[in-house]
PDB file of N, CA, C and O in Angstrom:
ATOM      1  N   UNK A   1      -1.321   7.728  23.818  1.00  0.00           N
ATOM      2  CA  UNK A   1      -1.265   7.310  22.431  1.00  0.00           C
ATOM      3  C   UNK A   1      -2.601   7.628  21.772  1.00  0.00           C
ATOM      4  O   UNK A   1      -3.652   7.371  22.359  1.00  0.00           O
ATOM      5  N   UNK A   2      -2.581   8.148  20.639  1.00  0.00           N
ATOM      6  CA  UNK A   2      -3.826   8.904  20.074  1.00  0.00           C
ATOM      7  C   UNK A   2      -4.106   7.571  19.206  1.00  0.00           C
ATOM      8  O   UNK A   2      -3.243   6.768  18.852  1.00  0.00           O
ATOM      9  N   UNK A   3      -5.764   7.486  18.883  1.00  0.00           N
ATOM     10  CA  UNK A   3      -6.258   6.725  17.807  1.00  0.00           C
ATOM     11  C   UNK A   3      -5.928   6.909  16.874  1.00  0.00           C
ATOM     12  O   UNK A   3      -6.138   8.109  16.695  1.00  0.00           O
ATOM     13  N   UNK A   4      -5.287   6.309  15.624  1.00  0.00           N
ATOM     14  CA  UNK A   4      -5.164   6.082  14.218  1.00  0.00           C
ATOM     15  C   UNK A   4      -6.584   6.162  13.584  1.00  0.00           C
ATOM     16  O   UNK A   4      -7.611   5.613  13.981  1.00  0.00           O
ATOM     17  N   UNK A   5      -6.383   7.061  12.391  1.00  0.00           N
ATOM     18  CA  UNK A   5      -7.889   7.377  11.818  1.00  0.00           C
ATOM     19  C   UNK A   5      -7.948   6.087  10.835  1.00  0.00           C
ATOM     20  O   UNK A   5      -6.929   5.415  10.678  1.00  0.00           O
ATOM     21  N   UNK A   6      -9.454   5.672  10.015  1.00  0.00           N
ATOM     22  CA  UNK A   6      -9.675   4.459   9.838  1.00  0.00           C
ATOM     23  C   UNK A   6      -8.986   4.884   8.127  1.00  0.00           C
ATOM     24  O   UNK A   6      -9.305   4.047   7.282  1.00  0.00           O
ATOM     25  N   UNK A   7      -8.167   5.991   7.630  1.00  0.00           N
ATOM     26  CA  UNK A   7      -7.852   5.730   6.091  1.00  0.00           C
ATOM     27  C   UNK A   7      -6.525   5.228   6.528  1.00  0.00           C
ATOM     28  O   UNK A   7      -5.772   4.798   5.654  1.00  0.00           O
ATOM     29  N   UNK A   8      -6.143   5.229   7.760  1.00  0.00           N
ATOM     30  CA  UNK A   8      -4.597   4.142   7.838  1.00  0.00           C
ATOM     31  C   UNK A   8      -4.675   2.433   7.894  1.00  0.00           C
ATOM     32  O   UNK A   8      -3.936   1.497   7.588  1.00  0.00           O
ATOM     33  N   UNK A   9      -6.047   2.621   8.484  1.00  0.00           N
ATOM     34  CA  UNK A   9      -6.153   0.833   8.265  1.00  0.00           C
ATOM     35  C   UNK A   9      -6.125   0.971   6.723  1.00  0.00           C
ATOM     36  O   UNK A   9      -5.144   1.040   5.984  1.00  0.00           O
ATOM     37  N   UNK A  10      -7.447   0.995   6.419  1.00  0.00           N
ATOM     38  CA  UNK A  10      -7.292   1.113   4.566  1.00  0.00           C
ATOM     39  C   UNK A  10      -6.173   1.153   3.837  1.00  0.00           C
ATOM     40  O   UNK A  10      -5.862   0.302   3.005  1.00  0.00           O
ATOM     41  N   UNK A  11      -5.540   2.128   4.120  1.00  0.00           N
ATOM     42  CA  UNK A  11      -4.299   2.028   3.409  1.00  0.00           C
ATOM     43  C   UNK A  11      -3.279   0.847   3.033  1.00  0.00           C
ATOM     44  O   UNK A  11      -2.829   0.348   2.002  1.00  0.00           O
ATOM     45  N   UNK A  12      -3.094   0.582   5.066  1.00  0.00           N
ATOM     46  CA  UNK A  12      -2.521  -0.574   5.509  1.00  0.00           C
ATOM     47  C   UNK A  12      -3.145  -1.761   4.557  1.00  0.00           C
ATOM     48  O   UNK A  12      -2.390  -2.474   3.896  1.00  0.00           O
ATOM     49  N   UNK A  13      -4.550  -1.924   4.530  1.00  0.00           N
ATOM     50  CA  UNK A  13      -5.027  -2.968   3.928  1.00  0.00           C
ATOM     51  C   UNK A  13      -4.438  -2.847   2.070  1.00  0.00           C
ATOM     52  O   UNK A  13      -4.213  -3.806   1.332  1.00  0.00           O
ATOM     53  N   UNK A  14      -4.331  -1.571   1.772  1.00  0.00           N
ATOM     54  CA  UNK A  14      -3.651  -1.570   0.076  1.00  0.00           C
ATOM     55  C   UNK A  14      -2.895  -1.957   0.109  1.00  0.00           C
ATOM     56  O   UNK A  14      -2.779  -2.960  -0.594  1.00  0.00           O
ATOM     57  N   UNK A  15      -1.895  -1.589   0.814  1.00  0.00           N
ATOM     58  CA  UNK A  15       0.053  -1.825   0.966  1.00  0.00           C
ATOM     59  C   UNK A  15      -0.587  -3.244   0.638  1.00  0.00           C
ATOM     60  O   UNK A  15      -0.935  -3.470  -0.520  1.00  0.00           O
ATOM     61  N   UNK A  16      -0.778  -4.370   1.801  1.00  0.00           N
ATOM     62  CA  UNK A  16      -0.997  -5.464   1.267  1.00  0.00           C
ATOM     63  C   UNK A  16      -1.182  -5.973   0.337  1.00  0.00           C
ATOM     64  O   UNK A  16      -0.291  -6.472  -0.351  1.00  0.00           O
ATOM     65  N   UNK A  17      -2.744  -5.984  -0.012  1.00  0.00           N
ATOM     66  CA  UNK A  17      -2.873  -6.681  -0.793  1.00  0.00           C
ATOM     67  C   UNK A  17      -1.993  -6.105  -2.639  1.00  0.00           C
ATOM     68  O   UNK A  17      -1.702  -6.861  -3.566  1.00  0.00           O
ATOM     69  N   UNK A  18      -1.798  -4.532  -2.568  1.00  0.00           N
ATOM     70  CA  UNK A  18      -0.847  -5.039  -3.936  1.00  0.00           C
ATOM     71  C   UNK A  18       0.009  -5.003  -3.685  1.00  0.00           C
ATOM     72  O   UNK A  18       0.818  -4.514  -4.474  1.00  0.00           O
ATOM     73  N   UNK A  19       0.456  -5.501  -2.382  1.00  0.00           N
ATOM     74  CA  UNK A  19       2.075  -5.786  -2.771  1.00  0.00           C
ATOM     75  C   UNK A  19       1.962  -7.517  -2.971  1.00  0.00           C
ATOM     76  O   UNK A  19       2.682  -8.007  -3.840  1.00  0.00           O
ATOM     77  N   UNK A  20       1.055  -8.437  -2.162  1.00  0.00           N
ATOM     78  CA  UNK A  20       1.073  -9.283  -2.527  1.00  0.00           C
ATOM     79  C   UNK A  20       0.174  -9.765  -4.091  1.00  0.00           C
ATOM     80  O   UNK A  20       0.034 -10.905  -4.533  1.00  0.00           O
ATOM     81  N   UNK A  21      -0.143  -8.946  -4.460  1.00  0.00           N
ATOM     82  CA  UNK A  21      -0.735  -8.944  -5.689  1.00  0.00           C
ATOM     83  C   UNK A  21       0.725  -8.427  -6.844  1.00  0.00           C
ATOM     84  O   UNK A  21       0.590  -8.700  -8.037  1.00  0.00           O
ATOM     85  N   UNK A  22       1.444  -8.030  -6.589  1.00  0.00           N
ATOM     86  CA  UNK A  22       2.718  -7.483  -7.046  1.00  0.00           C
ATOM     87  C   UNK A  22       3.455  -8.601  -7.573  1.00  0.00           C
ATOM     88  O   UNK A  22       3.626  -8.920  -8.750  1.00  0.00           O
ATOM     89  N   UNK A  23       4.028  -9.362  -6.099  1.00  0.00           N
ATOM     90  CA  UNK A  23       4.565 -10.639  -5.651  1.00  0.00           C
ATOM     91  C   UNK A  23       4.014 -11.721  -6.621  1.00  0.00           C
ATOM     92  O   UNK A  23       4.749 -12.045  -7.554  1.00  0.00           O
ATOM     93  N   UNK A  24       2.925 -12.254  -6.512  1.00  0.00           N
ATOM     94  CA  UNK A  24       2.137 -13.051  -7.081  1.00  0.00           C
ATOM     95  C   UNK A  24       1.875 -12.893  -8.847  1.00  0.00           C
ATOM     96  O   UNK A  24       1.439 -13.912  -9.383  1.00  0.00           O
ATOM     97  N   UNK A  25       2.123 -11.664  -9.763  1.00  0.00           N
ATOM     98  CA  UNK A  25       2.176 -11.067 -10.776  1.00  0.00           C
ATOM     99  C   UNK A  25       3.883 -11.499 -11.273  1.00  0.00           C
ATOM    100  O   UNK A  25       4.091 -12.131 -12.308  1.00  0.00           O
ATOM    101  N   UNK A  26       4.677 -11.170 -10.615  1.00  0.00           N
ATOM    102  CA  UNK A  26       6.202 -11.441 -10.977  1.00  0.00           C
ATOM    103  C   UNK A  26       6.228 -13.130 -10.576  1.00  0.00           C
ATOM    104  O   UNK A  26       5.699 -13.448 -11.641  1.00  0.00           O
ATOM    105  N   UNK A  27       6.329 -13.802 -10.225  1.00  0.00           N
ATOM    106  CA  UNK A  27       6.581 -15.033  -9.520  1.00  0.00           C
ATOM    107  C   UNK A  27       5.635 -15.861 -10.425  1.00  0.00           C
ATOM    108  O   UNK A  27       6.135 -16.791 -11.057  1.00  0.00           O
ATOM    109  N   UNK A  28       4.383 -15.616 -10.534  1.00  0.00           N
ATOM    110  CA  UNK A  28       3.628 -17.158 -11.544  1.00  0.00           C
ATOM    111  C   UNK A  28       2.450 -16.452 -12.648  1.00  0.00           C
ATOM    112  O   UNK A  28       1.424 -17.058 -12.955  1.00  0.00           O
ATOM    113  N   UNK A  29       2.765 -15.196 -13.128  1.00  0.00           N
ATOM    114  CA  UNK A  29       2.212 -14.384 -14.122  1.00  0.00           C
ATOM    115  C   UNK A  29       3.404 -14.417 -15.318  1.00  0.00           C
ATOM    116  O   UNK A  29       4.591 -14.688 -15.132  1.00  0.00           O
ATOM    117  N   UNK A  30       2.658 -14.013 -16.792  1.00  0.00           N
ATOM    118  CA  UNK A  30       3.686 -13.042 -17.467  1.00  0.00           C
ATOM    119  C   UNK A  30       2.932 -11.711 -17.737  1.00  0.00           C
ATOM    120  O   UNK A  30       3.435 -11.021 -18.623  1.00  0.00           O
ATOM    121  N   UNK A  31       2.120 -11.358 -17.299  1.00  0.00           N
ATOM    122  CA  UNK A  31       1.360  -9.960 -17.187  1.00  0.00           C
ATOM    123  C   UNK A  31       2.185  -9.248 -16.656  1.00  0.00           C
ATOM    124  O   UNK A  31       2.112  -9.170 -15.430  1.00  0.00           O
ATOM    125  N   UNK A  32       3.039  -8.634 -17.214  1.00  0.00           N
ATOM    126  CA  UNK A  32       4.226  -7.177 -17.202  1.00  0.00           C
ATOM    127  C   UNK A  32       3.389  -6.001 -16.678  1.00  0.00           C
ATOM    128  O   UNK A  32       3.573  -5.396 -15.622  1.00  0.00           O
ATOM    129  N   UNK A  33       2.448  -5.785 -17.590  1.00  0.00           N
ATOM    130  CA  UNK A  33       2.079  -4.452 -17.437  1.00  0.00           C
ATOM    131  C   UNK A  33       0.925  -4.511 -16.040  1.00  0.00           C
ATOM    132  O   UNK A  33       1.168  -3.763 -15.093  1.00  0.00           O
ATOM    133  N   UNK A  34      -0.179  -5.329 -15.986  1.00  0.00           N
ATOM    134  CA  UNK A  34      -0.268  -5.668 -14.762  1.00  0.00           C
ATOM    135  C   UNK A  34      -0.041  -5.234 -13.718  1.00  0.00           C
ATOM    136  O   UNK A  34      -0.597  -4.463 -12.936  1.00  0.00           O
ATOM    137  N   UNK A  35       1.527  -6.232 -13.777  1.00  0.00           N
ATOM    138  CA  UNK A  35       2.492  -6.663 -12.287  1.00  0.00           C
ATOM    139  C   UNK A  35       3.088  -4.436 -12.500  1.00  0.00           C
ATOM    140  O   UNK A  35       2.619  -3.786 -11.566  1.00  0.00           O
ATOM    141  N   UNK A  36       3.600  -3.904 -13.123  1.00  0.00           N
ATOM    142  CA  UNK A  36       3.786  -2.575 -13.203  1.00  0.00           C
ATOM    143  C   UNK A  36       2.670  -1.626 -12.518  1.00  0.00           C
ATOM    144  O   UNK A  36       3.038  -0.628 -11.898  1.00  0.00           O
ATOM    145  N   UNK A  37       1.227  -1.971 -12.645  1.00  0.00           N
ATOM    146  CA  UNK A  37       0.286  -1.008 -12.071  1.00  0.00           C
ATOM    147  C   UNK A  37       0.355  -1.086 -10.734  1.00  0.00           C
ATOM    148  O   UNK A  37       0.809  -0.222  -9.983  1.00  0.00           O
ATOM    149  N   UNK A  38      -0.346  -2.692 -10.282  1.00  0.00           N
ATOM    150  CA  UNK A  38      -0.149  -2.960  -8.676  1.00  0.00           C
ATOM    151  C   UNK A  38       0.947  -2.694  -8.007  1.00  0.00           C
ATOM    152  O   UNK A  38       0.848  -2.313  -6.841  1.00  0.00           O
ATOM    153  N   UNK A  39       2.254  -2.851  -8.642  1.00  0.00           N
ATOM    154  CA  UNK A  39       3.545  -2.022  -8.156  1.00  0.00           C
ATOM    155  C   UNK A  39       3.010  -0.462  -7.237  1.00  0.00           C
ATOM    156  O   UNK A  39       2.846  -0.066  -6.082  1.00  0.00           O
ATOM    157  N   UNK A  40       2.870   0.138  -9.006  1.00  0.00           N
ATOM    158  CA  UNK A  40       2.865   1.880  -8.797  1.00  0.00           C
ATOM    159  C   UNK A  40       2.185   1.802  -7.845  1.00  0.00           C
ATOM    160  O   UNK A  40       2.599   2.351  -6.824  1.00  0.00           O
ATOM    161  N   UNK A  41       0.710   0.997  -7.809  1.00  0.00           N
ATOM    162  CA  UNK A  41      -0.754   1.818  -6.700  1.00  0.00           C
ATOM    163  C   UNK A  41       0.048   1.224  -5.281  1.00  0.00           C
ATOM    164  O   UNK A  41       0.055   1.954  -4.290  1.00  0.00           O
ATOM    165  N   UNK A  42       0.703  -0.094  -5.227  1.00  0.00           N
ATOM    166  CA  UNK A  42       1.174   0.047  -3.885  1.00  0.00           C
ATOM    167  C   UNK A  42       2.539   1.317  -3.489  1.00  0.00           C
ATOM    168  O   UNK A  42       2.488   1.840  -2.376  1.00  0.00           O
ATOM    169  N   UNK A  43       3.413   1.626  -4.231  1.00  0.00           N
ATOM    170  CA  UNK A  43       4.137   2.649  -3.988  1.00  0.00           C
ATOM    171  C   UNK A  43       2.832   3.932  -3.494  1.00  0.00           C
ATOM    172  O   UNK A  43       2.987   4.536  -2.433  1.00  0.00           O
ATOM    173  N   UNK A  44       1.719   4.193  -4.310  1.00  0.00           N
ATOM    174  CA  UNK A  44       1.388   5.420  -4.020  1.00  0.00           C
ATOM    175  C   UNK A  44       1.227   5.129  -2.579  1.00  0.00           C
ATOM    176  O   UNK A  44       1.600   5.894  -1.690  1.00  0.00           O
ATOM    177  N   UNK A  45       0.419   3.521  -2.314  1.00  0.00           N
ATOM    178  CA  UNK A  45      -0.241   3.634  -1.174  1.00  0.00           C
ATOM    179  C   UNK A  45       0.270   4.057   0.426  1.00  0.00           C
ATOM    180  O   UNK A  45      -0.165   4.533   1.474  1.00  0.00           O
ATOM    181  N   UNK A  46       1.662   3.455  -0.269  1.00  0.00           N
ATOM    182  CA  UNK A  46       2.708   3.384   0.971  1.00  0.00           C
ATOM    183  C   UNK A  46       3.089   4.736   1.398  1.00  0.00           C
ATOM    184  O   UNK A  46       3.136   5.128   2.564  1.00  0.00           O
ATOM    185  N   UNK A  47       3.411   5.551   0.120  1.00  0.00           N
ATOM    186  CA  UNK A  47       3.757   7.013   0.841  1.00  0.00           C
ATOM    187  C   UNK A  47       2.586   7.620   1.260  1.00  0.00           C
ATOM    188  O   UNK A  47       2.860   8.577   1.984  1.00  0.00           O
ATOM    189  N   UNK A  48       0.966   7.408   1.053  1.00  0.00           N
ATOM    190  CA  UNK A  48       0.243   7.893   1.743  1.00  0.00           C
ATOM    191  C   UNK A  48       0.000   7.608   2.619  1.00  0.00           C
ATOM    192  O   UNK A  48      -0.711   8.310   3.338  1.00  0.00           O
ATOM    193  N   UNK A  49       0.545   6.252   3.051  1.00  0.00           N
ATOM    194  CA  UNK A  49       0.292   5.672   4.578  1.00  0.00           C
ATOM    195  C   UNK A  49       1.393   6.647   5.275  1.00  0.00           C
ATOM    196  O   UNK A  49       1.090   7.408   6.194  1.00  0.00           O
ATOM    197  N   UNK A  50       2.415   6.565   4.854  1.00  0.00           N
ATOM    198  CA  UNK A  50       3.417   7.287   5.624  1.00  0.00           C
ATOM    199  C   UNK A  50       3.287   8.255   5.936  1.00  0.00           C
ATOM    200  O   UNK A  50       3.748   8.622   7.016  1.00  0.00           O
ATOM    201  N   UNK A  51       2.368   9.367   4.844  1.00  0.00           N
ATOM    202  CA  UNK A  51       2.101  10.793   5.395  1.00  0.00           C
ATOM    203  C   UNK A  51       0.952  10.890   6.528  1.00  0.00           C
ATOM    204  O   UNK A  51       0.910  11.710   7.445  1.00  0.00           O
ATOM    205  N   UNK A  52      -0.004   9.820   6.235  1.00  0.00           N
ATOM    206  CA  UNK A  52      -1.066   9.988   7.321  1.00  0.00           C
ATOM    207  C   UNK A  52      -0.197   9.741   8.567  1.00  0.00           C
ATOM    208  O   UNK A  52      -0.099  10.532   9.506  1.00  0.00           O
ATOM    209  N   UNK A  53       0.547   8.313   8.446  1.00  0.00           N
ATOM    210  CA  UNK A  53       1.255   7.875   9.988  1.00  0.00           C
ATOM    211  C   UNK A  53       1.688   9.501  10.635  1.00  0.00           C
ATOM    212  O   UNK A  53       1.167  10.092  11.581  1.00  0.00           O
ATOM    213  N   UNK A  54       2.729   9.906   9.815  1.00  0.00           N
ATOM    214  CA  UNK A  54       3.254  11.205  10.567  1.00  0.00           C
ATOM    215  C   UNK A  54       2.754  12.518  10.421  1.00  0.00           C
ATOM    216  O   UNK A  54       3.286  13.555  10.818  1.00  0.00           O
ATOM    217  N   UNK A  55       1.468  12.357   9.695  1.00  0.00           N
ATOM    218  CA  UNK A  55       0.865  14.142   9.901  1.00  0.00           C
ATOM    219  C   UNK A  55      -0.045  13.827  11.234  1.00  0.00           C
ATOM    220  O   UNK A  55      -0.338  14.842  11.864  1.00  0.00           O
ATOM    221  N   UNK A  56      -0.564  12.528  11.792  1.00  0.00           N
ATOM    222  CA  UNK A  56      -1.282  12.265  12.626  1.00  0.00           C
ATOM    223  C   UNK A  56      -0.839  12.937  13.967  1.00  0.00           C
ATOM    224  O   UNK A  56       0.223  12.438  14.339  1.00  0.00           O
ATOM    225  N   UNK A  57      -1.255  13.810  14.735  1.00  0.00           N
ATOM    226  CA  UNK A  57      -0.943  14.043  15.878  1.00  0.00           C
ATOM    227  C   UNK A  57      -0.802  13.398  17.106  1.00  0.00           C
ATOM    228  O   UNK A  57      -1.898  13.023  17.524  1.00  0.00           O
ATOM    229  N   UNK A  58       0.498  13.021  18.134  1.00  0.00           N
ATOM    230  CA  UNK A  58       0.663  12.185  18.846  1.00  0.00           C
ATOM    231  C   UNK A  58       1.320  11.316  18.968  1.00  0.00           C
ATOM    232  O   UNK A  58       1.597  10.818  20.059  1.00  0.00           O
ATOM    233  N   UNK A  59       1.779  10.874  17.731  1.00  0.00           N
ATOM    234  CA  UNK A  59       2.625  10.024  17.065  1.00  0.00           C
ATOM    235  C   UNK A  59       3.773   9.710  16.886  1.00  0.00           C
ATOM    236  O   UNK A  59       4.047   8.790  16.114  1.00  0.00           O
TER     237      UNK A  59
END
């Protein structure tokens, strides 16, 4: 099993926090536009996690 390079933790650490920043925006915010950004940046984050996960060799 090969090491994971450290922009997948990072990443991992975006997914989080805006998705729970997402969560937390819809549920006890009315900041629309906001809760819309942390959305998008976690979507970007996620498909870049996904491309690192599988361009990573070993994997």
């Amino acid at each position: 099993m090969s090491e994971l390079p450290g922009a997948w933790y990072a990443l991992l650490g975006l997914v989080a926090i805006f998705g729970a920043a997402t969560w937390f925006l819809d549920k006890f915010s009315t900041k629309d536009n906001l809760k819309i950004i942390t959305a998008i940046c976690g979507t970007i984050s996620m498909i870049s996690l996904l491309y690192v996960t599988y361009t990573t060799e070993g994997i």
